[in-house]
C-alpha positions as CSV (number, residue, x, y, z in Angstrom):
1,X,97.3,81.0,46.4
2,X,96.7,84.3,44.7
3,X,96.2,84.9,41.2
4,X,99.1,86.3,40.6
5,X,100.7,83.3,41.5
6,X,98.6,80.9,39.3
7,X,99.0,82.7,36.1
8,X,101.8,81.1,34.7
9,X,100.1,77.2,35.9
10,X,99.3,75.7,32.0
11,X,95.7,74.4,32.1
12,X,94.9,76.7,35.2
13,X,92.2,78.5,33.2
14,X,93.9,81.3,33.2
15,X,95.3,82.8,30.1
16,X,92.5,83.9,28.5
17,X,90.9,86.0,31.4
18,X,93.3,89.6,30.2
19,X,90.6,89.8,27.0
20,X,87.6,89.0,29.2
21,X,85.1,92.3,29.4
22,X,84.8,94.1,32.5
23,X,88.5,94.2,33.3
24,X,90.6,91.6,34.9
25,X,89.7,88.8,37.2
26,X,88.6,90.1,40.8
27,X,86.8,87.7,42.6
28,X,82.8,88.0,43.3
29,X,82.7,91.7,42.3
30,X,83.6,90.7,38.8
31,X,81.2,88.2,38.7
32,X,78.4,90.4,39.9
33,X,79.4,93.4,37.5
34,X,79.6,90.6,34.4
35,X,75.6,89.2,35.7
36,X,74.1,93.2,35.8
37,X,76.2,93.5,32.1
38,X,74.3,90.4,31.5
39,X,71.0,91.3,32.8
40,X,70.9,94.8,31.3
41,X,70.7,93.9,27.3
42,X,68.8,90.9,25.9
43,X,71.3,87.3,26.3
44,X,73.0,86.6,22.6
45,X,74.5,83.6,21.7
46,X,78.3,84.5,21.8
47,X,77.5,86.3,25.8
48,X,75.9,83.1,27.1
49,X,78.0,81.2,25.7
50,X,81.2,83.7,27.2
51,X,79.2,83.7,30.8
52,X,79.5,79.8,30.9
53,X,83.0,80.3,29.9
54,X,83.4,82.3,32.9
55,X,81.9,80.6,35.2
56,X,83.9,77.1,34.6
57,X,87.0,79.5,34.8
58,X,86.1,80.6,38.2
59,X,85.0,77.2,39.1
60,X,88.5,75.7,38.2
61,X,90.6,78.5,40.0
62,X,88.6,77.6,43.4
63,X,89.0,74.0,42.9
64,X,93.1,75.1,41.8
65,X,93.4,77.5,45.0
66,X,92.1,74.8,47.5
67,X,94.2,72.0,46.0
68,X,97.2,74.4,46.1
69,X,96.8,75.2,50.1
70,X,96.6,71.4,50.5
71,X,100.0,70.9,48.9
72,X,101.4,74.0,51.0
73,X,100.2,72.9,54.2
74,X,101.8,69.5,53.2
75,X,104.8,70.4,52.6
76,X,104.5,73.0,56.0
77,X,103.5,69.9,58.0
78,X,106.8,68.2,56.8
79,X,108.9,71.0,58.1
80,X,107.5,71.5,61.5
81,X,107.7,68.0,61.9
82,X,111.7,68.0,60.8
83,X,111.8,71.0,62.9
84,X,109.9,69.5,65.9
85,X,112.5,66.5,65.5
86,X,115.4,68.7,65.5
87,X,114.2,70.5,68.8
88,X,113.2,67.6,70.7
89,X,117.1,65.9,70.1
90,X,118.5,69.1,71.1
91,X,116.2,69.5,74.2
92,X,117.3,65.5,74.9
93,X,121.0,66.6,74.8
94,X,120.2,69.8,77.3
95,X,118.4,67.4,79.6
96,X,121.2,65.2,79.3
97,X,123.5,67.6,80.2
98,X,121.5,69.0,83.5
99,X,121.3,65.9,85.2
100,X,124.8,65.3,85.1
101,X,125.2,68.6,86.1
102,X,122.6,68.4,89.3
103,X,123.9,64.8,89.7
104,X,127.4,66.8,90.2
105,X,126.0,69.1,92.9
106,X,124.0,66.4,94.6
107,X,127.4,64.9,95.2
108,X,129.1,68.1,96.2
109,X,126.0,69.1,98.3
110,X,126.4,65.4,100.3
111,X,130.1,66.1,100.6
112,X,130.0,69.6,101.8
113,X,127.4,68.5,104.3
114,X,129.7,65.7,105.7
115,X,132.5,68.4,106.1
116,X,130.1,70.7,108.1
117,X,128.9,68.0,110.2
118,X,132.7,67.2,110.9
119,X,133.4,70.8,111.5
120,X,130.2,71.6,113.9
121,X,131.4,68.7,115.6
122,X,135.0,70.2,116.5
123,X,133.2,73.6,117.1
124,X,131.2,72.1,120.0
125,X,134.2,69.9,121.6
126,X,135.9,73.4,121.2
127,X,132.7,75.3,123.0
128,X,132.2,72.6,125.2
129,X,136.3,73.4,126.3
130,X,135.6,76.7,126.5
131,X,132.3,76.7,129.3
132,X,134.7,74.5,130.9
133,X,137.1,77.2,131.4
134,X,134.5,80.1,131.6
135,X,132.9,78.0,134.7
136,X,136.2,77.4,136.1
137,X,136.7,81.6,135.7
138,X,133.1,82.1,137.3
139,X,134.0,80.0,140.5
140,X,137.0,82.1,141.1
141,X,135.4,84.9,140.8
142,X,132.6,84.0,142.8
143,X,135.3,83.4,145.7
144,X,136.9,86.6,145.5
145,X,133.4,88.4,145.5
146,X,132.8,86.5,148.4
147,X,135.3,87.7,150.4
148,X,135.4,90.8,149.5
149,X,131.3,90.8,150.7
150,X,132.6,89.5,154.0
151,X,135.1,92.4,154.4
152,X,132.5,95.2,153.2
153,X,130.1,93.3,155.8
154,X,132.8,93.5,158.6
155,X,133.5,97.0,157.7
156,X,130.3,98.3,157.5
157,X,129.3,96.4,160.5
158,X,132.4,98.3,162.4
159,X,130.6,101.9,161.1
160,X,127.4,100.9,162.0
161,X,128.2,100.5,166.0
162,X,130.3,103.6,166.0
163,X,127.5,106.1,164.4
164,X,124.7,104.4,166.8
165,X,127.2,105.2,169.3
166,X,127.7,108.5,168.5
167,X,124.0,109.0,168.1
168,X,122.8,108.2,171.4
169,X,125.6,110.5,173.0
170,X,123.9,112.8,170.6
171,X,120.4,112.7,172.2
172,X,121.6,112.2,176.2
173,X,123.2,115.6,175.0
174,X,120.2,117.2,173.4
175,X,118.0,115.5,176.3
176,X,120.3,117.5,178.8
177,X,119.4,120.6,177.1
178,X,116.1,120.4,176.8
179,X,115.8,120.2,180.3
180,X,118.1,123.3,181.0
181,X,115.8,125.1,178.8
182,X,112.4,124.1,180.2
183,X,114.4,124.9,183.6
184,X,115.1,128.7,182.7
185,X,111.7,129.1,180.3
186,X,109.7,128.4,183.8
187,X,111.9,131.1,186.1
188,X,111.2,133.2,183.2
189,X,108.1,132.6,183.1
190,X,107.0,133.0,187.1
191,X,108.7,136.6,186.4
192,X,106.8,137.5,183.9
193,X,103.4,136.7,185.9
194,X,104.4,138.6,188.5
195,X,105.6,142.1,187.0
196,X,102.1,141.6,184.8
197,X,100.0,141.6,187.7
198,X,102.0,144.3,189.5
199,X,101.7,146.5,186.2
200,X,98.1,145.4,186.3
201,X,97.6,146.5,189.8
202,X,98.7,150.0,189.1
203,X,96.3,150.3,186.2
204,X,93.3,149.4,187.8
205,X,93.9,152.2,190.6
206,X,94.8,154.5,187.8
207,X,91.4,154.1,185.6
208,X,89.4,154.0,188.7
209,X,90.6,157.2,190.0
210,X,90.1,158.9,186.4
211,X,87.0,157.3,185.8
212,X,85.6,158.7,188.9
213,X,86.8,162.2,188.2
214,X,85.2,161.7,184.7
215,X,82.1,161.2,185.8
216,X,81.9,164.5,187.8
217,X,82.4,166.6,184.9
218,X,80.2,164.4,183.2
219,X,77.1,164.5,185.1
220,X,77.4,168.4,185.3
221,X,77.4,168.6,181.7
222,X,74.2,166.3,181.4
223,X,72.1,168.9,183.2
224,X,73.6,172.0,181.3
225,X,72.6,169.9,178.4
226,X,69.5,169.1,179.7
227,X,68.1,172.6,180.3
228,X,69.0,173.5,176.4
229,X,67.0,170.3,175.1
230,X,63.9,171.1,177.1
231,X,64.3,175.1,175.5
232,X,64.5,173.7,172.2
233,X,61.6,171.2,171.9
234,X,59.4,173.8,172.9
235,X,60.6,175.9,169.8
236,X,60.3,173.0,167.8
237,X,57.1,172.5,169.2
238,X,55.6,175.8,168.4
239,X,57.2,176.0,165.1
240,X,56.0,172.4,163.4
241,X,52.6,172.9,164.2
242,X,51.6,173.4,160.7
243,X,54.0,170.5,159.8
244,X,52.0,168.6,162.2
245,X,48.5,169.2,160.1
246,X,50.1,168.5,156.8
247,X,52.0,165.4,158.3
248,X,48.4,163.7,159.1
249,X,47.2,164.4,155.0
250,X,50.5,162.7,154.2
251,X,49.9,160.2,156.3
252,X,46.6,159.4,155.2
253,X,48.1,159.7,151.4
254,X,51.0,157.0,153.1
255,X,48.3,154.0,153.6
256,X,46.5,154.4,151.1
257,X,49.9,153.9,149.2
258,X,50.5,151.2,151.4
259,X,47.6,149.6,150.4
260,X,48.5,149.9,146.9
261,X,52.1,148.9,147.9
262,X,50.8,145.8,149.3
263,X,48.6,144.7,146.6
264,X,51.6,145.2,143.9
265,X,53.8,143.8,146.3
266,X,51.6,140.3,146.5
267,X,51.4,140.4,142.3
268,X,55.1,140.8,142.5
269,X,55.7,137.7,144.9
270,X,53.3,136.1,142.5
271,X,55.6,137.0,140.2
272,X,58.9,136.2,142.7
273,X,56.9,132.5,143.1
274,X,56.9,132.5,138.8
275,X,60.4,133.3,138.3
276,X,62.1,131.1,141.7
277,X,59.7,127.8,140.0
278,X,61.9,129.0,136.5
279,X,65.0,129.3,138.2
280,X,64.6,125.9,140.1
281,X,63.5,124.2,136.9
282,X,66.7,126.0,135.6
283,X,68.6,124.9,138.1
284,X,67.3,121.1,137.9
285,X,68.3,121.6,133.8
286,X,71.7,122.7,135.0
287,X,72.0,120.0,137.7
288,X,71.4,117.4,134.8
289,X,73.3,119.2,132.2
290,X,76.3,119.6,134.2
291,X,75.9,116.0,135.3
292,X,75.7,114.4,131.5
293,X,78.9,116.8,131.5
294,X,81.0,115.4,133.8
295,X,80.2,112.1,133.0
296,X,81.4,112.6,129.3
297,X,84.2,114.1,130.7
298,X,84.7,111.5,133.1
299,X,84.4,108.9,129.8
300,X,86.7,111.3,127.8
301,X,89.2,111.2,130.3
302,X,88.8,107.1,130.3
303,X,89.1,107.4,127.2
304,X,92.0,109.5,127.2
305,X,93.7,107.1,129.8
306,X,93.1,103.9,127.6
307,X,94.3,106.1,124.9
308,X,97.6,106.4,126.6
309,X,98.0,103.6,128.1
310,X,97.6,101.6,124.9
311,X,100.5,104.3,122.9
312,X,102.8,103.5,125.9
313,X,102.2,99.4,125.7
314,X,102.7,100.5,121.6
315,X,106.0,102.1,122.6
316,X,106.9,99.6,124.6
317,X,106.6,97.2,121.9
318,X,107.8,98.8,119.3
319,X,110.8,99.5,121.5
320,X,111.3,95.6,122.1
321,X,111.0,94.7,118.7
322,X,113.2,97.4,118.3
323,X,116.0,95.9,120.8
324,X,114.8,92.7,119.6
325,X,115.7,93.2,116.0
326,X,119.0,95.4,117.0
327,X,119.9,92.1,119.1
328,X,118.7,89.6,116.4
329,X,121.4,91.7,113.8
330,X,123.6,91.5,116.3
331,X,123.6,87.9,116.5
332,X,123.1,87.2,112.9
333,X,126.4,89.0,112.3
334,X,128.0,87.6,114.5
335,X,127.2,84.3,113.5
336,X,127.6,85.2,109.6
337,X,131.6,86.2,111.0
338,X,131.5,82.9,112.6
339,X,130.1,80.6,109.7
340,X,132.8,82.9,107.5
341,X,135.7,81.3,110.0
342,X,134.4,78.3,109.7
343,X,134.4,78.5,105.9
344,X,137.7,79.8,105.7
345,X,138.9,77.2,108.0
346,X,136.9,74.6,106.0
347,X,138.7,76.0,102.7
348,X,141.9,76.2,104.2
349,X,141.6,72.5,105.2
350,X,140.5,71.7,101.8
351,X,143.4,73.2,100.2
352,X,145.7,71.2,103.0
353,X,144.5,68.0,102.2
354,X,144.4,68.7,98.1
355,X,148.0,69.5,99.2
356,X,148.7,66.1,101.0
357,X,147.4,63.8,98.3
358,X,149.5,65.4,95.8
359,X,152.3,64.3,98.0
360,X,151.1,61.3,99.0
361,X,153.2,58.0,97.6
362,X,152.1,55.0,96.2
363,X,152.2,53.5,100.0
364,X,150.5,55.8,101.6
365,X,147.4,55.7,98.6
366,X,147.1,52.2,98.8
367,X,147.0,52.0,103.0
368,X,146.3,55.7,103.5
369,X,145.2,55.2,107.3
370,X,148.5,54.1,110.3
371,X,147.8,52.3,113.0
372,X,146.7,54.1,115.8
373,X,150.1,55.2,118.0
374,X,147.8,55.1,121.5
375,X,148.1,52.9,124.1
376,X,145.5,50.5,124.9
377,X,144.6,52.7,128.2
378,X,144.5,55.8,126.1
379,X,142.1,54.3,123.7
380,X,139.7,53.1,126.0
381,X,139.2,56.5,127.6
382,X,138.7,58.0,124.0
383,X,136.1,55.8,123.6
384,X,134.9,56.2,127.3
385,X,134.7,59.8,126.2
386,X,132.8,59.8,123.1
387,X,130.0,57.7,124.3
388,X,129.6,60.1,127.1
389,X,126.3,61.9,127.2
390,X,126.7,65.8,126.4
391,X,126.3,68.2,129.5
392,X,126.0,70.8,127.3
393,X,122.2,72.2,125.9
394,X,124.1,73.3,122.7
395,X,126.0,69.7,122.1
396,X,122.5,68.0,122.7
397,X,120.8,69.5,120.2
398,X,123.8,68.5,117.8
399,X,123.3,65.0,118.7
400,X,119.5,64.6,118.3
401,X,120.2,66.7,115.1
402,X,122.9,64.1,113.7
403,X,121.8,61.1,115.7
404,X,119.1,59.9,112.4
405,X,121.8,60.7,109.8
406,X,124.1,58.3,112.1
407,X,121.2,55.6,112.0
């Protein structure tokens, strides 16, 4: 409650608070304002007496307010209670309504269950018919592959004698002329040998003859040349004598160079020793090196190889669940076109036997089932054949499927 709304209360306290000084009533600000006012000048008789004025008024407004929210939370109370009412009936009635409307389905559900159980059943005599007649295909086809194996085993039996036949005429042939040709390759040969060695006969005399007559002219040559070496050594001699001196100081010159030759030349296989002791450390380094190489190329390429291996098994099964899912569609729709035959068949018996009962007398509804028109022979092999155990996998698994529900 607001002060707004307790203005017009009689005996709320109210009416005089317009005149009061300090303006209008506004809660605990007021009241602090009117105690500085108070504070500020000396306290006269008619302001103490208008302070306890004020503060009854404010006293009764709390004591008003507070007994005002407990009538308005009364009065709420009584409405959510009537409304609570109200909601809980209505719910009732919803409630109500659902369970007659699952009890409904629950019926429909047990009857639509019986009429599938009654239809799987003719779908497995009719499967059942149907291996019948699919072995009864298979056997004759089995015969007439099996003779037709005997006549392709005849037949190519036939071919097979002729071409080994014809293939060992074949090699007496080529074994004939083989030996012809060894036969004329020797004659050949013996002729050969003897116009070489005739040929080779003839040459012989030839050199020897030239060689002979060569060596005449030779050998008087020889001393002609001879004579002129002799002539010009002693020129030579005469000439390089000087040469011969200065020859001596070079060679002189020459081992003490050796000598220096050989001393560099020992620093420089000191040197040879150095670097080869490098190299074969260099070469030990490269040794390892290119070991630790190949055997991380050897793991790389295992590596590689497992690599592979595992994307092809990957493929591989991707490409199974692949065919396995292509397959598993394939079936599903298939069986989705079946169950839709079924339904439709279902349906279309449905509708028959809505049909029927509309046209069914008063006779027929009280006694709706005849008398069976079968002989007594007839019937026993009915029953003979009903409590026959299935042969089929598919017509087992229907029975230990139904056989609790039959219990």
């Amino acid at each position: 409650g607001s002060r707004g709304d307790l203005e017009g209360v009689p005996g709320s306290g109210l009416e005089g608070t317009q005149g009061v000084p300090g303006g209008s009533w506004g809660g605990p600000g007021g009241i602090q304002e009117g105690s500085r006012g108070v504070c500020s000048s000396r306290p006269s008789p008619p302001q103490d007496k208008l302070a306890k004025e004020e503060r009854s008024s404010a006293l009764s407004l709390h004591k008003l307010s507070a007994q005002w929210r407990g009538v308005l939370r009364e009065v709420k109370e009584k409405e959510l209670r009537e409304d609570i009412a109200v909601l809980s009936q209505a719910f009732a009635r919803v409630l109500d309504c659902k369970d007659s409307v699952i009890k409904s389905l629950v019926t429909d559900v047990e009857e639509a269950e019986a009429q599938h159980a009654r239809a799987l059943g003719s779908h497995l005599q009719n499967i059942e018919r149907l291996l019948q007649l699919q072995r009864c295909r298979l056997a004759c086809l089995q015969e007439g592959f099996d003779a037709q194996l005997k006549a392709l085993e005849a037949e190519f039996e036939t071919e097979r004698k002729a071409i080994l036949e014809q293939h060992e005429e074949e090699i007496r042939y080529l074994q004939d002329v083989v030996l012809a040709l060894e036969q004329n390759y020797a004659q050949d040969d013996h002729e050969a040998t003897l116009n070489f060695q005739s040929a080779r006969d003839d040459i012989k005399s030839k050199s020897l003859q030239e060689k002979q007559y060569s060596r005449l002219q030779q050998s008087g040559k020889m001393e002609a040349l001879w004579e002129q070496f002799h002539a010009a050594m002693q020129s030579y001699a005469e000439a390089t004598e000087h040469q011969k001196t200065a020859f001596e100081g070079l060679k002189q010159k020459d081992e003490k160079s050796s000598r220096e030759i050989e001393m560099q030349a020992k620093k420089l296989q000191k040197l040879q020793d150095l670097v080869a002791a490098t190299k074969a450390r260099l070469a030990a380094q490269l040794r390892d090196n290119e070991e630790r190489n190949r055997r991380a190329r050897e793991e790389k390429e295992a590596v590689l190889r497992q690599l592979q291996e595992l994307k092809n098994k990957m493929n591989q099964a991707r490409a199974e669940a692949h065919d396995n899912l292509a397959r598993l569609t394939a079936q599903s729709n298939a069986a989705l076109k079946a169950l839709a035959q079924v339904v439709g068949k279902a349906e279309r018996v449905l509708r028959l036997a809505e049909m029927c009962r509309r046209l069914e007398t008063e006779v027929e509804k009280v006694l709706p089932f005849y008398p069976s028109s079968l002989a007594e022979g007839e019937l026993f092999d009915a029953h003979r054949v009903l409590k026959e155990e299935p042969a089929e996998p598919l017509a087992q698994v229907r029975r230990l499927r139904w056989a609790p529900r039959d219990r």
